[in-house]
Backbone as a chain_set.jsonl record, in Angstrom:
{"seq": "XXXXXXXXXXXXXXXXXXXXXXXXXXXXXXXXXXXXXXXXXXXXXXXXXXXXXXXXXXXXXXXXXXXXXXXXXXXXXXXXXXXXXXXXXXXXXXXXXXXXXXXXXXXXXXXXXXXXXXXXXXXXXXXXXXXXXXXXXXXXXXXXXXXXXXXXXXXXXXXXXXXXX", "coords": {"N": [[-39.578, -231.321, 242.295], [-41.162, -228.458, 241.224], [-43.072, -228.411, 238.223], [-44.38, -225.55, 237.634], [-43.275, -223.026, 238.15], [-41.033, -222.938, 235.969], [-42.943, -223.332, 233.747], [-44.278, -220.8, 233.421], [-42.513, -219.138, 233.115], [-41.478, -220.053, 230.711], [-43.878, -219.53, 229.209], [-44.572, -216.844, 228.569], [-42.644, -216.172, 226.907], [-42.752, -217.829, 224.902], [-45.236, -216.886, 223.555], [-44.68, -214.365, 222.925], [-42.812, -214.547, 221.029], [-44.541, -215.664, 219.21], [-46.127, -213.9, 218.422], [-44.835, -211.953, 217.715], [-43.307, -213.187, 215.397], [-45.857, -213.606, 213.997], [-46.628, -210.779, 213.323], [-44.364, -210.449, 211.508], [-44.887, -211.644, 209.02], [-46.597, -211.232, 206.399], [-50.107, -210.691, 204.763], [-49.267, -211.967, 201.051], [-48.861, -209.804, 198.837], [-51.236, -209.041, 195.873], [-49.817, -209.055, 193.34], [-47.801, -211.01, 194.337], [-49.099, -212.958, 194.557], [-50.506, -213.926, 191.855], [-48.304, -214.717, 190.696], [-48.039, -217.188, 192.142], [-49.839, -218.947, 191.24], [-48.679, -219.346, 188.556], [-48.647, -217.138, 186.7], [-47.234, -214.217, 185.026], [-46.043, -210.883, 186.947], [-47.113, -208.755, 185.554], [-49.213, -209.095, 184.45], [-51.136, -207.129, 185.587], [-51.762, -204.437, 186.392], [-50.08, -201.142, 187.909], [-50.738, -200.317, 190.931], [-52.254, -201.64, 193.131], [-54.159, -202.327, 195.245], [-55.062, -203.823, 197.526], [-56.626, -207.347, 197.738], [-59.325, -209.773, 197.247], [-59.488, -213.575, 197.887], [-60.53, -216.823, 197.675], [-58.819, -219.395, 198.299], [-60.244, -222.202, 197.837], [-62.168, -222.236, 195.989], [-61.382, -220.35, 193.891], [-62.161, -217.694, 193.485], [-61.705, -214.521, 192.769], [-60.925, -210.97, 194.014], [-59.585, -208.238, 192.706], [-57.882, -205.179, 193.917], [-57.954, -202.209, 192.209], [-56.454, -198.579, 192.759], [-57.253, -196.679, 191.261], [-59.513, -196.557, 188.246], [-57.876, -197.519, 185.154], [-56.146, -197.291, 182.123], [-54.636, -197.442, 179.011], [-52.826, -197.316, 176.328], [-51.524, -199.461, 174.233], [-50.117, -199.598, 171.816], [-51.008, -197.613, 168.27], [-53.376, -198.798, 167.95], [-54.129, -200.307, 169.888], [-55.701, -199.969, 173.311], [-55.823, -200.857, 176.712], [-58.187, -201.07, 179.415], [-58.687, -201.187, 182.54], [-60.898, -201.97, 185.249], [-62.058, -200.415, 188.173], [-61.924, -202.727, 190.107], [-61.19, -205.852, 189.541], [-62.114, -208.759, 189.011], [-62.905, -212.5, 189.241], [-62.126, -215.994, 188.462], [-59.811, -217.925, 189.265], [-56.918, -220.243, 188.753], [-54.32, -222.509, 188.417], [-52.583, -220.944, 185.973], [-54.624, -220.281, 184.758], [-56.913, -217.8, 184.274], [-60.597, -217.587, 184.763], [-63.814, -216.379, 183.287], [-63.159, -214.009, 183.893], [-63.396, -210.316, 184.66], [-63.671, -206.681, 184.499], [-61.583, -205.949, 182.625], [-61.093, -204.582, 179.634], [-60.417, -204.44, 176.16], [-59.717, -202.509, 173.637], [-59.706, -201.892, 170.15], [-58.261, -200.417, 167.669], [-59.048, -198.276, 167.82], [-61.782, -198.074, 167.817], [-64.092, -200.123, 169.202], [-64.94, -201.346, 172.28], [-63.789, -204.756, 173.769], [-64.613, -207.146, 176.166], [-62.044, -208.715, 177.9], [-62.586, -211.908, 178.559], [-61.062, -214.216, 179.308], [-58.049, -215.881, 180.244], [-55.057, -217.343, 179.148], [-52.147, -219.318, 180.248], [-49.444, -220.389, 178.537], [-47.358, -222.982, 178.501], [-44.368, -220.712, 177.562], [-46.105, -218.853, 176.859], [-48.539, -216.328, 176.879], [-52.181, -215.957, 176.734], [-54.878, -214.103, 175.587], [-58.377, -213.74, 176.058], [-61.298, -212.795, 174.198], [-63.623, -214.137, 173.67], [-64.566, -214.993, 171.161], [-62.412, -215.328, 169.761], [-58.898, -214.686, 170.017], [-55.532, -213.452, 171.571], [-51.801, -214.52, 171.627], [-49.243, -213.966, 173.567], [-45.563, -213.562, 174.638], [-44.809, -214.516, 177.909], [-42.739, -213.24, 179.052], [-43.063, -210.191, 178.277], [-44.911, -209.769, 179.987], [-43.009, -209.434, 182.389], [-42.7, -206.77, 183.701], [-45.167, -204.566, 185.633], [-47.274, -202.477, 184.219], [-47.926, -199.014, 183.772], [-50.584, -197.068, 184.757], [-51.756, -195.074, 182.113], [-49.434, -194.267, 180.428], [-49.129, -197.246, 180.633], [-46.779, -199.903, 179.177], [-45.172, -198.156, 178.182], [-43.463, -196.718, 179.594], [-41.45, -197.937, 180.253], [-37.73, -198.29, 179.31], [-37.754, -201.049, 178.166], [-39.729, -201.906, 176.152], [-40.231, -202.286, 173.595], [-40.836, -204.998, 172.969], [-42.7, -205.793, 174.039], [-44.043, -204.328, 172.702], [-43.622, -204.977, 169.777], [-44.469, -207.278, 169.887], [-47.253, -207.285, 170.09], [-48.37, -206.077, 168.489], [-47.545, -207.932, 166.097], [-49.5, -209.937, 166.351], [-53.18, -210.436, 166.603], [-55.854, -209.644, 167.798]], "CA": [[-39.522, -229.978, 241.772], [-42.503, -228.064, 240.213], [-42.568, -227.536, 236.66], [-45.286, -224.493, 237.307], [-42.417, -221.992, 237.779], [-40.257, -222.93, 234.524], [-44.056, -222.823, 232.804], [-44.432, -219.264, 233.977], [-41.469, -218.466, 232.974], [-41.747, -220.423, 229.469], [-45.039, -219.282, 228.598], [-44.72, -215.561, 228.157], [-41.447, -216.288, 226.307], [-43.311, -218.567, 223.866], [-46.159, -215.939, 223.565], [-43.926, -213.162, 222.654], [-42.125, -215.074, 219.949], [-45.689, -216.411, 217.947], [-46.316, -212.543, 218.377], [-43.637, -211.581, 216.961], [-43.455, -214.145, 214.276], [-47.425, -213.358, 213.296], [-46.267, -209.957, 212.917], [-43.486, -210.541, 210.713], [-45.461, -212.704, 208.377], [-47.797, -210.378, 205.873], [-50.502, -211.819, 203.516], [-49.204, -211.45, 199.884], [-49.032, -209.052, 197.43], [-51.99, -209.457, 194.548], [-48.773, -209.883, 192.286], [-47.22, -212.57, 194.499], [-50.477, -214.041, 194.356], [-50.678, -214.061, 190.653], [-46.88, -215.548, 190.554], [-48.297, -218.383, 192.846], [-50.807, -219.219, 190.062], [-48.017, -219.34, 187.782], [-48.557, -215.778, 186.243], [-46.309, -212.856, 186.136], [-47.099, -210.249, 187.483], [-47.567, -207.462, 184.795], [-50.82, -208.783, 183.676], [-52.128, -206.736, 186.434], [-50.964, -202.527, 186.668], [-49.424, -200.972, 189.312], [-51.656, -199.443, 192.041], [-53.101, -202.883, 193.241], [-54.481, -201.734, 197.091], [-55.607, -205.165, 197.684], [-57.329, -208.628, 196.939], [-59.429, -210.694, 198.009], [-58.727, -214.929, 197.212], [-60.96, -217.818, 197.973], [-58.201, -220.426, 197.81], [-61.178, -223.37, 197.73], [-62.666, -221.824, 194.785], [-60.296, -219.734, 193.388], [-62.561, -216.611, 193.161], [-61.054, -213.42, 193.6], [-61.442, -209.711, 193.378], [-58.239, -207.236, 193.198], [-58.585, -203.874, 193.681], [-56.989, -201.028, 191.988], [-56.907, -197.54, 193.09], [-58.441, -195.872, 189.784], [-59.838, -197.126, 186.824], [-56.452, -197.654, 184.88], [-56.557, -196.74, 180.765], [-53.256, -196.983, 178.697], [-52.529, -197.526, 175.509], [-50.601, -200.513, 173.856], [-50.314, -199.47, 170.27], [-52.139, -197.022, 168.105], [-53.998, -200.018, 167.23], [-55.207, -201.068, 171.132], [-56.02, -199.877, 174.62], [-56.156, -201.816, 177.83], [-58.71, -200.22, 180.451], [-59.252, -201.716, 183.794], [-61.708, -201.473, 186.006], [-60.942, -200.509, 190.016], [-62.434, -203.954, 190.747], [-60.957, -206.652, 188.638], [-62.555, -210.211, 189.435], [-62.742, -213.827, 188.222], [-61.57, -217.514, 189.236], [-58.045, -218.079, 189.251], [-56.65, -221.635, 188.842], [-53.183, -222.567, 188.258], [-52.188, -221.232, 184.272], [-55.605, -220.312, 183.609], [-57.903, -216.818, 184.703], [-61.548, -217.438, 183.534], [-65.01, -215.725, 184.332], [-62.999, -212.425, 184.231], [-64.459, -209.132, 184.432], [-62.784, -205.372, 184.547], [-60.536, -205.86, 181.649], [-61.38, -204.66, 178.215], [-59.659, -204.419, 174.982], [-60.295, -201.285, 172.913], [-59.358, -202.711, 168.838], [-58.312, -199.773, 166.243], [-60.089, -197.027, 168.694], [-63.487, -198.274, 168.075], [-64.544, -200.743, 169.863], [-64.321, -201.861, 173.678], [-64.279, -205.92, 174.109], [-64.143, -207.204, 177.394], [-61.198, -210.095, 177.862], [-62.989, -212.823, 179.588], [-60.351, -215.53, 179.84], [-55.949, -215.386, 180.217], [-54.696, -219.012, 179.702], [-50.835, -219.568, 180.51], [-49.828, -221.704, 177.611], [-45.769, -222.9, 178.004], [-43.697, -219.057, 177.911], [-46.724, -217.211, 175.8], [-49.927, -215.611, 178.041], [-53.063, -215.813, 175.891], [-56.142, -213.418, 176.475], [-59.468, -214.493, 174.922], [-62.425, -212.215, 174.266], [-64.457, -214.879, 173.435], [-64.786, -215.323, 169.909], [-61.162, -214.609, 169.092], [-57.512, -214.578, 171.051], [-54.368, -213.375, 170.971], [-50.842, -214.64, 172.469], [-48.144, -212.572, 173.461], [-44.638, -214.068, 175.294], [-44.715, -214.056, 179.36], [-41.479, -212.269, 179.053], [-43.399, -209.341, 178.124], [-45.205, -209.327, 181.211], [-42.247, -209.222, 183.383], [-43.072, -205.4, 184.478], [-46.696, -204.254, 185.553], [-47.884, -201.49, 183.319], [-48.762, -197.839, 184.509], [-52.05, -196.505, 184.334], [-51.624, -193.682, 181.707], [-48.806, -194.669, 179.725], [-48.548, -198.454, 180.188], [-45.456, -200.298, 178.856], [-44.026, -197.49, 177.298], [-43.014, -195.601, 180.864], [-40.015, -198.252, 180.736], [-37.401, -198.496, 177.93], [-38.131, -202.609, 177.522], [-41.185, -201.64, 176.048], [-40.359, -202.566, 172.661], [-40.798, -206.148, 172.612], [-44.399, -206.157, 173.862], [-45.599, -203.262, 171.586], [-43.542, -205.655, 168.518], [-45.201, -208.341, 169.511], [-48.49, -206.845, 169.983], [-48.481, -205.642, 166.734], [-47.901, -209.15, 165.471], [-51.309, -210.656, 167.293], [-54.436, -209.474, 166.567], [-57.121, -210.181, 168.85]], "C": [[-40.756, -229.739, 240.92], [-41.835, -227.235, 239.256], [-43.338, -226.153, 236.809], [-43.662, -223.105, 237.44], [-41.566, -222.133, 236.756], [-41.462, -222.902, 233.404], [-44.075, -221.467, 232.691], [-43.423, -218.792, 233.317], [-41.145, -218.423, 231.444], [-42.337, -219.744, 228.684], [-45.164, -217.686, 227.938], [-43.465, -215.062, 226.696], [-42.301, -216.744, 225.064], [-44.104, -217.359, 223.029], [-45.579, -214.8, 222.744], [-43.617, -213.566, 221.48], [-43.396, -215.585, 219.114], [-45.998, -214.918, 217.852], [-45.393, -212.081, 217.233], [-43.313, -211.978, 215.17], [-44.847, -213.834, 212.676], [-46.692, -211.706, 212.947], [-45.419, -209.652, 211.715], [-43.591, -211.278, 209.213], [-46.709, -211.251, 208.135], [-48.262, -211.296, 204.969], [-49.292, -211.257, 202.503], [-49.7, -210.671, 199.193], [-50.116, -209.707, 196.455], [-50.86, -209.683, 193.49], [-48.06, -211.076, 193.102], [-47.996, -213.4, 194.078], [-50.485, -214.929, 192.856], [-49.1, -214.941, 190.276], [-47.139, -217.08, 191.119], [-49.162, -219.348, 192.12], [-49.803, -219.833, 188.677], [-48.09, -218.117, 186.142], [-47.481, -214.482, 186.02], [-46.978, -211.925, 186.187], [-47.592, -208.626, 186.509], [-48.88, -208.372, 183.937], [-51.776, -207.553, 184.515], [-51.288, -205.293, 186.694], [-50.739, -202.464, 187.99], [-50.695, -200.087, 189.994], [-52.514, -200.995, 192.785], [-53.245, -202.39, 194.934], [-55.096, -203.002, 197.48], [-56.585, -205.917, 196.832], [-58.455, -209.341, 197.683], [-59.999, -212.105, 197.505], [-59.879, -215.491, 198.33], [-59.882, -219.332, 197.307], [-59.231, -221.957, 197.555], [-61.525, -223.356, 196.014], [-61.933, -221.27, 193.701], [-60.753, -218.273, 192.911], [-61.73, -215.713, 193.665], [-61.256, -212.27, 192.661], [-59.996, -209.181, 193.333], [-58.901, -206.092, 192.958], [-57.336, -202.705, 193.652], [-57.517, -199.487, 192.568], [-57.569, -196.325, 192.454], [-58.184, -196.877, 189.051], [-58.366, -197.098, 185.859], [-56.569, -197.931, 182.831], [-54.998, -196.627, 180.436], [-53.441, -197.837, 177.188], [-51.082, -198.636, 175.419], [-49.771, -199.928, 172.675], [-51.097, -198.532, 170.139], [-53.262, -197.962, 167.677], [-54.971, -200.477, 168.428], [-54.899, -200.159, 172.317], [-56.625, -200.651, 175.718], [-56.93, -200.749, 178.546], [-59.047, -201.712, 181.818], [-59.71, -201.128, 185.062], [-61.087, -201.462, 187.87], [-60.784, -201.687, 190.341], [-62.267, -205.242, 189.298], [-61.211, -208.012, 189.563], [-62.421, -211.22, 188.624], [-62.779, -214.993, 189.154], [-60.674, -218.148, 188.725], [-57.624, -219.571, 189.506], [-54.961, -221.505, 188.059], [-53.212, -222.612, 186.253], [-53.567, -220.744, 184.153], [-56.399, -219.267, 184.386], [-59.347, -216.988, 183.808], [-62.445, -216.987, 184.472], [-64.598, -214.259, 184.651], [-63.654, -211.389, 184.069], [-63.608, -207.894, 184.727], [-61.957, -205.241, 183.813], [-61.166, -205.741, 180.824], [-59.889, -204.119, 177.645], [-60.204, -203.245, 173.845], [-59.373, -201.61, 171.273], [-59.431, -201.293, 168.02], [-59.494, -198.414, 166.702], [-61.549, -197.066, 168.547], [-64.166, -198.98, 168.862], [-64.352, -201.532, 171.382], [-64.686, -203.362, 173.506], [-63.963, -206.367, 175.227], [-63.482, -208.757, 177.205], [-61.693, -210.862, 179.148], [-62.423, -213.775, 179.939], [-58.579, -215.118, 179.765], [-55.738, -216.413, 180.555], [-52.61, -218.556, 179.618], [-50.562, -220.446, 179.667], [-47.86, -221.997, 177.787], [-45.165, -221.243, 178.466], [-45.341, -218.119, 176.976], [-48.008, -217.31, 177.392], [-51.328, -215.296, 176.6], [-54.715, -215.462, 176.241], [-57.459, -213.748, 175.284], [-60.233, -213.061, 175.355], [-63.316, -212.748, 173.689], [-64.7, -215.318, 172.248], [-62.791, -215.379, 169.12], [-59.811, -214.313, 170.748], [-56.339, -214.255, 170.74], [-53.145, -213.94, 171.707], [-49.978, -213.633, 172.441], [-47.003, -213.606, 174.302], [-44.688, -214.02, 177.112], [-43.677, -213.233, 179.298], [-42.098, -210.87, 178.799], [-44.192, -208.595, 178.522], [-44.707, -208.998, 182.435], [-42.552, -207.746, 184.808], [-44.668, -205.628, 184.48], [-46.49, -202.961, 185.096], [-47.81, -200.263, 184.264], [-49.688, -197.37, 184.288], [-51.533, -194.878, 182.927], [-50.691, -194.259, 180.443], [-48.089, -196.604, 179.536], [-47.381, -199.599, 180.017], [-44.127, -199.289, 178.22], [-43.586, -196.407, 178.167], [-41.635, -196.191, 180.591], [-39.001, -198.044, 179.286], [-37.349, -199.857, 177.565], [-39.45, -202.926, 177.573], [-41.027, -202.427, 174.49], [-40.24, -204.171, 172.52], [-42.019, -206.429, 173.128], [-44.708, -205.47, 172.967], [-44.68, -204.361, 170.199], [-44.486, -206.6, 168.441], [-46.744, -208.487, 169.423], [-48.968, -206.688, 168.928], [-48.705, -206.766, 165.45], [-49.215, -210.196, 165.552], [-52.104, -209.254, 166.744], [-55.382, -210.085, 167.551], [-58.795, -210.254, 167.716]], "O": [[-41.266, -230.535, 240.131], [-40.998, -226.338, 239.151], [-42.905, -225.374, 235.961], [-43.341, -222.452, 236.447], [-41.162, -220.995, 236.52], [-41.173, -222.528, 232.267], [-43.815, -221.034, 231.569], [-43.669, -217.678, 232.853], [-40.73, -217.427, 230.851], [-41.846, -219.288, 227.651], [-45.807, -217.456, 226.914], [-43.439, -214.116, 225.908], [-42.501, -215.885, 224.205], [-43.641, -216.938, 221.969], [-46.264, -214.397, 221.804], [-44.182, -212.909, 220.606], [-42.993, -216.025, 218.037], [-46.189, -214.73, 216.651], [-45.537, -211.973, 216.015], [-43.166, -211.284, 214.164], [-44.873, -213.829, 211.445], [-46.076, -211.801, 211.885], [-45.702, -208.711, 210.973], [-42.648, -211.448, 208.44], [-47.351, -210.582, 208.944], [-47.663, -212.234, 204.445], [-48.504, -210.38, 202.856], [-50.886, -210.705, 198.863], [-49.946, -210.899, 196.198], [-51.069, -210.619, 192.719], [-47.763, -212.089, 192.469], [-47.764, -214.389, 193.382], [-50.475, -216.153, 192.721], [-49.131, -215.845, 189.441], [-46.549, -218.045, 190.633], [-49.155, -220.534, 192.449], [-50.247, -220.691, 187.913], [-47.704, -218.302, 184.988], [-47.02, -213.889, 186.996], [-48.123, -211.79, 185.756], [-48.287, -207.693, 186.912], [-49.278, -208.064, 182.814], [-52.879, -207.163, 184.132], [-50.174, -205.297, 187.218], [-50.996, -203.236, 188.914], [-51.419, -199.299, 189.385], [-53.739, -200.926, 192.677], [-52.259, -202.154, 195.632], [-56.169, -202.642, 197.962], [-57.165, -205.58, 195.799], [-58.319, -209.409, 198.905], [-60.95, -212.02, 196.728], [-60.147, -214.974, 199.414], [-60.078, -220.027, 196.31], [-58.619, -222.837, 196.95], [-61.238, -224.165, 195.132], [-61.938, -221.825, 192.602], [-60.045, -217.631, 192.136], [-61.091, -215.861, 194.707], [-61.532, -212.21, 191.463], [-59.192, -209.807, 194.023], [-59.893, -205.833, 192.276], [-56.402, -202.392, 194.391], [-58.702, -199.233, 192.784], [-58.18, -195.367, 192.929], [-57.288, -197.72, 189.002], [-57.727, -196.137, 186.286], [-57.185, -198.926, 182.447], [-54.193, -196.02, 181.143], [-54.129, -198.85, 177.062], [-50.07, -198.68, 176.119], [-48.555, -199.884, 172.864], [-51.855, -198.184, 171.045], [-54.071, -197.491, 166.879], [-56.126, -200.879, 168.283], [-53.811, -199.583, 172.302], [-57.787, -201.054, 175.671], [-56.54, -199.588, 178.428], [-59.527, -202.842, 181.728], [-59.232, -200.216, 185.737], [-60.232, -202.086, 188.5], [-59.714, -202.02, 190.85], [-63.051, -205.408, 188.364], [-60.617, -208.251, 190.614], [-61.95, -211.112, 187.492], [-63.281, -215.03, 190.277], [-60.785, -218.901, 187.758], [-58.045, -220.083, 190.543], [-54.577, -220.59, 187.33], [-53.554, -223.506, 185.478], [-53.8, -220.815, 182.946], [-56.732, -219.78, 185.455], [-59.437, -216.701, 182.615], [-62.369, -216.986, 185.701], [-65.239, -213.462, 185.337], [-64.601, -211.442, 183.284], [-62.603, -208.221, 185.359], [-61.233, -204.289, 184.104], [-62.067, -206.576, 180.746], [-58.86, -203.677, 178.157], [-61.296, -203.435, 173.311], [-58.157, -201.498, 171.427], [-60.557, -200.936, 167.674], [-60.401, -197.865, 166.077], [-62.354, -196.276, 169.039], [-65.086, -198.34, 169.373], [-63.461, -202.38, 171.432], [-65.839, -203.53, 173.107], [-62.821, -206.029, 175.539], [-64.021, -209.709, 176.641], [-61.405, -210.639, 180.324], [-62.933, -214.443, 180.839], [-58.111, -214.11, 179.237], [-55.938, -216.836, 181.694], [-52.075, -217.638, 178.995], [-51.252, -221.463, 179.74], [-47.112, -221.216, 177.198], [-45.484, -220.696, 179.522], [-45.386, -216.936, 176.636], [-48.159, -218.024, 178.383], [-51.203, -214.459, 175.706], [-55.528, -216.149, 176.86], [-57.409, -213.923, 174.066], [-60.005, -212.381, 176.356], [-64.041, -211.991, 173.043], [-65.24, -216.42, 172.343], [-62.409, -215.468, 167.953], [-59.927, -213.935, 171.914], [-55.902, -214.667, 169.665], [-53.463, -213.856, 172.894], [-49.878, -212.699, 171.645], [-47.572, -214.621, 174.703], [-44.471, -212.841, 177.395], [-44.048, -212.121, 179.675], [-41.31, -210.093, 179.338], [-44.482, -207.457, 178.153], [-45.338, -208.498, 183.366], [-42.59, -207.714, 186.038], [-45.325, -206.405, 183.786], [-45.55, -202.309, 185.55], [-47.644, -200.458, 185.468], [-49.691, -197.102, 183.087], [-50.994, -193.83, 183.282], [-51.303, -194.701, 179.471], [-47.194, -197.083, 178.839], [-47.176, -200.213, 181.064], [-42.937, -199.445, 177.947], [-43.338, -195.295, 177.703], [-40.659, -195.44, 180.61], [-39.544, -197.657, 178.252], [-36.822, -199.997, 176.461], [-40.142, -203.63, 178.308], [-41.901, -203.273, 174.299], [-39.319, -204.514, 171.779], [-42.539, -207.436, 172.648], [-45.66, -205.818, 172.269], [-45.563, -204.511, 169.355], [-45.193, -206.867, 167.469], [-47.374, -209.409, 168.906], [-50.003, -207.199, 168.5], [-49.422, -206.745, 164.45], [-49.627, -211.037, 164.753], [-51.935, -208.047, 166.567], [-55.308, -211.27, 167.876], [-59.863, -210.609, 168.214]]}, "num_chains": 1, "name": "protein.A"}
């Protein structure tokens, strides 16, 4: 008996189903991503339209769909840029770029590092850092108003308040 007719018959079957399969299978989300890192995912606002990850290296860009500006406090403002980059390693973002820190409405500093330390998330601007709880990244932000769209807002803006950068 020839196997070529139960191939034939196999093969399109097989074919169909890795089809199928590949289809059903999307990259990740820039917040899964950042969860895979061991991040959550509200360091990063909502509008994220893609990424793109050098798992070797760990460079990567994300890209938001506007520039993204919100207030923490009357004390601080987060702005981020469409194009937020860096090199991403498990617990630790350094080499960042598109994030600043606006201190007491005067001054913009840009946060060049976000280490994962235990439960806190700690953003450096180079001379100076502040922690805050991961728990208080649970949500991602909204451009505009931030943390304070949800009502479990008040335990980042307390603890914000307690950190200074």
């Amino acid at each position: 008996m020839s196997l070529l007719p139960l191939i034939c018959l196999l093969f399109p079957s097989f074919f169909f189903l890795g089809a199928s399969t590949n289809d059903q299978k999307q990259n990740p989300s820039a917040y899964e991503v950042l969860q895979q890192y061991d991040f959550p995912i509200g360091i990063l606002p909502q509008g994220s339209t893609g990424y793109d990850l050098n798992p070797y290296t760990g460079k990567f860009s994300s890209y938001l769909n506007q520039t993204c500006t919100f207030s923490l406090t009357n004390l601080y403002d987060l702005r981020y840029e469409s194009i937020v980059s860096g090199i991403i390693s498990k617990d630790q973002i350094r080499k960042l770029s598109g994030v600043s820190v606006r201190v007491l409405n005067k001054v913009w500093l840009k946060i060049r590092k976000v280490n994962r330390i235990g439960d806190h998330i700690e953003f450096s601007v180079g001379v100076t850092s502040a922690k805050f709880p991961v728990s208080s990244f649970e949500e991602s932000p909204q451009c505009g108003c931030g943390f304070k769209c949800n009502a479990y807002s008040g335990g980042f803006i307390n603890q914000f308040l307690s950190s200074s950068l």
